[in-house]
C-alpha positions, 0 to 999 in steps of 0.5 A: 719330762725326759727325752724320751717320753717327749719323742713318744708324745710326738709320735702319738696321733690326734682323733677326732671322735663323735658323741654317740648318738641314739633315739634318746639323743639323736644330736650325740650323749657327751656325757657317755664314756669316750670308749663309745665315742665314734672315731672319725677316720683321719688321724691327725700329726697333732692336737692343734691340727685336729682342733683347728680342722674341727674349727674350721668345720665349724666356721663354715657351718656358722656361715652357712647359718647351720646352728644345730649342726654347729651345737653337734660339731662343738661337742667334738673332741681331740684326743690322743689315740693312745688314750686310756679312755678310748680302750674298749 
């Protein structure tokens, strides 16, 4: 990697996006294209913030003993919001 694809990389933003959900699967579809994934607002300096943000979501629902909602949190993802997947 040279120098300056690494300063792009840092330059990227993380999302956290949510599978999209439907009659047919009311708690998400994680097997649709990451195009039809719902985006959640913040964008994140890096991978390791957008993960640790949705773990920590996910610890307080495990302690709030909230098992569906954490099954639908864990399904949740990071990526990088210049990835090809998410082009509409």
């Amino acid at each position: 990697m040279n120098l300056r694809h690494a300063a792009a990389l840092a330059l990227v933003g993380w999302l956290m996006i949510l599978p999209p959900t439907s009659r047919e699967f009311p708690r998400g579809n994680a097997d649709a294209p990451l195009s039809e994934w719902v985006r959640r607002p913040t964008i994140y300096r890096n991978k390791e913030e957008c993960e640790h943000v949705r773990d920590q979501q996910i610890r307080l629902l495990n302690a709030r003993n909230r098992q569906t909602q954490v099954r639908i949190h864990r399904q949740w993802q990071c990526v990088a919001a210049d990835d090809p997947r998410l082009a509409k």
